[in-house]
C-alpha positions in Angstrom: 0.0 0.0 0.0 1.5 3.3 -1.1 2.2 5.5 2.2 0.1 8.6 1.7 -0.1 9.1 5.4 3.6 9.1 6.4 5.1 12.6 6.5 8.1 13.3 4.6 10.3 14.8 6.9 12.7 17.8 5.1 16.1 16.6 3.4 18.7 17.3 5.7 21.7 18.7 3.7 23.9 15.9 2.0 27.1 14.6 2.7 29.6 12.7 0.4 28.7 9.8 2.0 25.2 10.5 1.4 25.6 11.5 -2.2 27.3 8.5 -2.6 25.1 6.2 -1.5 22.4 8.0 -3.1 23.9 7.9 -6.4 24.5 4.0 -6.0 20.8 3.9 -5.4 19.5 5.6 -8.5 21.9 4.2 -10.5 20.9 0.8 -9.8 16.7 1.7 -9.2 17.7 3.7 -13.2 19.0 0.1 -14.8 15.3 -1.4 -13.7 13.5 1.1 -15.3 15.8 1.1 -18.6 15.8 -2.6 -19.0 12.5 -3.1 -18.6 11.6 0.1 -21.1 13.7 -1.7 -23.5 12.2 -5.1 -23.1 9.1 -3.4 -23.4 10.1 -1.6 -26.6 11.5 -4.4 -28.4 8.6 -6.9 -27.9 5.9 -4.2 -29.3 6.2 -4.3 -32.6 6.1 -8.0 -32.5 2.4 -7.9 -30.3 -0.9 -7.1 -32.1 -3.2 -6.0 -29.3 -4.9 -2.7 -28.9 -4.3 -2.8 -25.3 -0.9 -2.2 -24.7 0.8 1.3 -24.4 1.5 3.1 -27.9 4.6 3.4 -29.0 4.6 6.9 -29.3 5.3 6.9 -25.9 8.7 5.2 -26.1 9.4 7.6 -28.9 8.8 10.7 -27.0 11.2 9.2 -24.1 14.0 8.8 -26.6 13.8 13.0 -27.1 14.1 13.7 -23.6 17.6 15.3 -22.4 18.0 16.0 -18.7 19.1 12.5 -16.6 15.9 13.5 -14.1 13.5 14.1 -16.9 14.4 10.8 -18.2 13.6 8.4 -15.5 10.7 10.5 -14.6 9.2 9.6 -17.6 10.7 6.6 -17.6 9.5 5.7 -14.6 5.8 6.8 -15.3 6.2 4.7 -18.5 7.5 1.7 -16.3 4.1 2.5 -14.3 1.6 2.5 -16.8 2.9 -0.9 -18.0 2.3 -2.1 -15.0 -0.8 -0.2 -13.7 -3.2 -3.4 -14.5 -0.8 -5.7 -11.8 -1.4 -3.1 -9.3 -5.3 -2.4 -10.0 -5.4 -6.3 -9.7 -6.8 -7.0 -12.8 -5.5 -9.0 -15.7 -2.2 -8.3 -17.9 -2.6 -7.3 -20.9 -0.3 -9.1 -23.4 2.4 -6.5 -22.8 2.9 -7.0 -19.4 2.7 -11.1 -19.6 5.6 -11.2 -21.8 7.9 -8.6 -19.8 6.9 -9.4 -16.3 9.2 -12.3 -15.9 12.6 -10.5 -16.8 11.2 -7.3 -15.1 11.0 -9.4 -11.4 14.5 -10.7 -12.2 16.1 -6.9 -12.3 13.9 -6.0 -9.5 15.1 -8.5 -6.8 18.6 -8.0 -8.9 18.0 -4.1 -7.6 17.3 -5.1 -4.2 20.2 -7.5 -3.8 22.4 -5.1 -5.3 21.2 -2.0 -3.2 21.4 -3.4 0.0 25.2 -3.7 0.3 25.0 0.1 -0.2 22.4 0.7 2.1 24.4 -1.2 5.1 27.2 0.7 4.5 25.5 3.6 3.9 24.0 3.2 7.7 27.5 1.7 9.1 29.2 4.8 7.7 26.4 7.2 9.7 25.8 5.3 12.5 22.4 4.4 12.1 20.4 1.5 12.4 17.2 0.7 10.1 16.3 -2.8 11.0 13.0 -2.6 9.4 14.7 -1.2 5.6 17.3 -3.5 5.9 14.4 -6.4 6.1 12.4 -5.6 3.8 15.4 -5.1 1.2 15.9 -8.3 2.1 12.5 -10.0 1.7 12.5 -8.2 -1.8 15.5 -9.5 -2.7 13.9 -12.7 -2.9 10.1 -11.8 -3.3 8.6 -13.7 -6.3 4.7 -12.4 -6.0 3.5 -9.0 -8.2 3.7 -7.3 -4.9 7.6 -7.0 -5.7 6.5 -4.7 -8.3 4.7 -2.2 -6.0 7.4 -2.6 -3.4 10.3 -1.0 -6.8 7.5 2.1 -7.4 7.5 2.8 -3.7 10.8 2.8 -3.1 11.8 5.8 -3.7 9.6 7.3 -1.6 10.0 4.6 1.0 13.4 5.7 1.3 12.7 9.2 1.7 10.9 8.4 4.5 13.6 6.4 6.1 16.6 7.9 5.1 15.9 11.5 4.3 19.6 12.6 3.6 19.5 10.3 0.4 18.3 12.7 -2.0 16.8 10.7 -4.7 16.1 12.6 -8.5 12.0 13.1 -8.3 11.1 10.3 -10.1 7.1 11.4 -10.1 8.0 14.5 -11.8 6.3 13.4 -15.0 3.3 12.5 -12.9 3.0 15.6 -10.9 3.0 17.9 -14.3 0.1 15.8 -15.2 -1.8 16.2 -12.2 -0.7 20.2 -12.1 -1.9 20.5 -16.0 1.5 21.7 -17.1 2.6 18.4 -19.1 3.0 19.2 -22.7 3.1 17.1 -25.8 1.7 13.7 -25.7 1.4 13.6 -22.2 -1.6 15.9 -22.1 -4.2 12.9 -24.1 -5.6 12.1 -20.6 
């Protein structure tokens, strides 16, 4: 369930050590979203339904410059793909043929990001029991849950460990709810 009712506390200001870690973290949570745009991409042209995303859509994200523009869209993209596994209803054909791989990098991400998390929280003296878990638990997670668990990560960090100053990977999606997307992104 997405958190809407924990606060986001303020960023405190960022440290190398933060940055780092930080950076580790996108660049990892950044190779999720790209592989699985690209699996997406490449198995398109090859599905004739009429209820899978267009691919003007993977066309406009190949114009975007800007590294937090990118995986914003990206990462809506990555969303709307998966939007019928989190409204619990079936897959479309899309989504059945990219799911598999797209677990894979996911509990790749977690298994990969939890080494920098530790340190991350060795190197500050903290302790966050309850991230560390569920990293772990996602590591190996197999259900469609895992896929909720990736979109709320970011913000599930932010919440734990303020001082790790993600990119705003909902940028896309707030424009669209503010009426100030352009292009495309303005159909619905």
């Amino acid at each position: 369930a997405l958190a809407e009712s924990a606060q986001i506390p303020d960023s405190p200001p960022s440290t190398p050590v933060s940055r780092s870690a930080a950076q580790a973290v996108e660049r990892l949570f950044n190779q999720v979203l790209y592989s699985t745009i690209e699996d997406a991409r490449q198995r398109l042209p090859h599905l004739n339904a009429s209820d899978v995303i267009d691919r003007q859509y993977f066309e406009e994200l190949d114009t975007i410059s800007g590294n937090e523009d990118y995986y914003s869209t990206a990462y809506y993209i990555f969303a709307w793909i998966n939007s019928q596994l989190m409204a619990k209803q079936t897959p479309d054909k899309l989504l059945q043929e990219v799911l598999p791989g797209e677990k894979i990098a996911i509990r790749t991400f977690f298994g990969k990001v939890k080494p920098h998390l530790a340190k991350y929280l060795r190197l500050s003296r903290q302790e966050r029991h309850e991230l560390i878990s569920n990293v772990t638990r996602w590591a190996g997670e197999s259900e469609d849950t895992l896929i909720t668990s990736y979109l709320e990560f970011p913000r599930t960090l932010r919440v734990q460990l303020p001082e790790l100053q993600l990119m705003d990977y909902t940028k896309l999606a707030k424009a669209l709810l503010e009426g100030v997307a352009t292009g495309i992104w303005t159909i619905f």
